[in-house]
C-alpha positions, 0 to 999 in steps of 0.5 A: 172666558172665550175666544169669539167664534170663528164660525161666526166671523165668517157669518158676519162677513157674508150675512150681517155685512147689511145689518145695522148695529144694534141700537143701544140708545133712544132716549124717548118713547116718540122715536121709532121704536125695532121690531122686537120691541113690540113684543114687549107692549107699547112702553119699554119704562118696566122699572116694576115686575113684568110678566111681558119681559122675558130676558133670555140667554142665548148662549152666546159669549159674555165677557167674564175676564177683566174688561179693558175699554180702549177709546178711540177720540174722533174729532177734537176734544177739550182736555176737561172732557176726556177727564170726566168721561175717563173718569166715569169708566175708572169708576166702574170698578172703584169699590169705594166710592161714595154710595150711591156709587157707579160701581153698585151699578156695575153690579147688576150686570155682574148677575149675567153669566155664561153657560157655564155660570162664570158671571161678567167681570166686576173690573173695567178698566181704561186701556189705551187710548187714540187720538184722531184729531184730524178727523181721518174718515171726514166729518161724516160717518156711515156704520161701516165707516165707523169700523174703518176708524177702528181699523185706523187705530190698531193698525196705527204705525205708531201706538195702535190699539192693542188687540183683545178680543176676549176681554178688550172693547173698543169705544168711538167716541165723536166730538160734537162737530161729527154726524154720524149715520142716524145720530139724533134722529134714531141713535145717540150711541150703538154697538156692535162687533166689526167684520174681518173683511173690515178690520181683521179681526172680530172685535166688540166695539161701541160709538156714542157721540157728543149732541151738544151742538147737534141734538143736546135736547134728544140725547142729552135730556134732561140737562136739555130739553126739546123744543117740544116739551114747553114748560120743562126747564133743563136739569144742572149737570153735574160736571159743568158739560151738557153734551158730555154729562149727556154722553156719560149715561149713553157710555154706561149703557153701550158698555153694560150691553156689550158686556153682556151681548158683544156678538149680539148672541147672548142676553136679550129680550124679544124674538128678533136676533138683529134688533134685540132689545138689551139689559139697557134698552129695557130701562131707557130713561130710567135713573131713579125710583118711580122713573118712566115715560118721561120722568126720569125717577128719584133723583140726587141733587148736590149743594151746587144744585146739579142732578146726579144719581151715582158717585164716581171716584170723584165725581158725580153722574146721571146714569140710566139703570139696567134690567135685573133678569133675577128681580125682573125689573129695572134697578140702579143703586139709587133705589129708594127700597134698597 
């Protein structure tokens, strides 16, 4: 358990002010891929052992005390939404949920310690939440911008968000009418930590925005496909809402990888500390057994025909795996040799 550095507050005001977040998401291999993940060869689909994958801690903090997501609503959203999306964070922690369950993937993040062997914490829970319905900041937003809408939300006159920076995270989520900086083209979700020049405080945070009317086909594949891929039909998502079915994999990623990198100093492959490659990167577009390129694995169907690989509290969802630096592959609980 730590209190962020102030050292390294200071650092990012005066170094990292011209550093894009590290990139949490990009869902298919004919993106542009960072620099660091040509060190690990031309595919990053390593659902089997690799001997090119070195995941390293780089004593950094992780969060070991219990994790609280505060979420910030950009934009308008439909009641029905925030329900599935609470859900899913709810069920991080729900230890008895149907297996496959959502929880037993949390659990491969748990491996990842600290140096002093204290592993993250196996409960996530919902904190407060923020309503931005009048789209403060416009309907555009930049990566500083986004850090301005934090800012907004604890430093509300009514109701701000709670401050934590030991165990708080703080998630943007944008509706589907807001473009953000590189949304579609690069990212689908990203995170980061903000600067005190900015905010105040040095705090981890993560946007993922919904793609359903902007780029459902690259950020909410498989239950779209682009138009490129001829011949593939949509998979059935299981809670009835495409961008947000979409949205639920990319939170799941964004929130693993601030877990166990908030300050982009702790847990990842590759030699470039500015564009690490993370536990989640590492298993882009893998939900299943067999999972790569454009497969997505061994998957679960319901009676209503919808696709899912993980049971929440009480709902389904399709949630891409995560790196297992013990095993050195990509795991999930819906493993096949488990």
């Amino acid at each position: 358990m730590h209190q962020f550095p102030v050292l390294l507050s200071l650092i990012a005001v005066s170094v990292l002010l011209m550093v894009t977040p590290v990139i949490g998401y990009r869902p298919w291999p004919h993106l542009k891929p960072n620099s660091s993940d040509l060190t690990l060869g031309s595919s990053k689909k390593f659902e089997g052992s690799s001997e090119f994958v070195q995941m390293r801690y780089h004593m950094g903090p992780v969060l070991t005390a219990n994790i609280t997501v505060h979420i910030v609503w950009y934009g308008r959203w439909q009641k029905s939404q925030k329900k599935i999306i609470r859900e899913f964070i709810n069920s991080i922690s729900a230890v008895d949920a149907k297996r496959p369950s959502v929880a037993g993937w949390w659990k491969t993040v748990q491996l990842y310690t600290d140096q002093t062997g204290a592993n993250i914490s196996h409960t996530v829970h919902l904190g407060e939440e923020k309503n931005d319905r009048f789209y403060s900041h416009g309907k555009k937003l930049t990566r500083l911008s986004i850090q301005s809408v934090i800012k907004s939300a604890v430093t509300a006159s009514t109701k701000p968000l709670p401050i934590n920076p030991r165990s708080g995270l703080f998630l943007l989520l944008t509706s589907d009418d807001v473009y953000v900086q590189d949304f579609c083209g690069q990212v689908c979700g990203f995170h980061y930590f903000t600067f005190p020049s900015i905010v105040g405080y040095t705090l981890p945070y993560a946007w993922v925005g919904n793609s359903a009317k902007l780029c459902p086909g690259v950020c909410a594949y498989p239950f779209a496909v682009p138009k490129y891929m001829t011949g593939f039909k949509p998979l059935k998502s299981p809670n009835g809402d495409v961008g947000v079915d979409g949205m639920i994999s990319v939170i799941g990623h964004e929130i693993a990888e601030l877990a166990t990198n908030p300050l982009v100093n702790a847990w990842y492959a590759g030699q470039d500390p500015v564009a690490p490659v993370e536990i989640a990167d590492l298993c882009e577009g893998i939900y299943g057994t067999g999972g790569g390129g454009s497969y997505t694995g061994q998957l679960l169907n319901d009676k209503d025909g919808a696709t899912f690989n993980m049971n929440g509290i009480r709902r389904r969802y399709l949630v891409q795996w995560v790196w297992n630096h013990i095993l050195n592959y990509c795991s999930g609980p819906n493993a096949l040799d488990q």
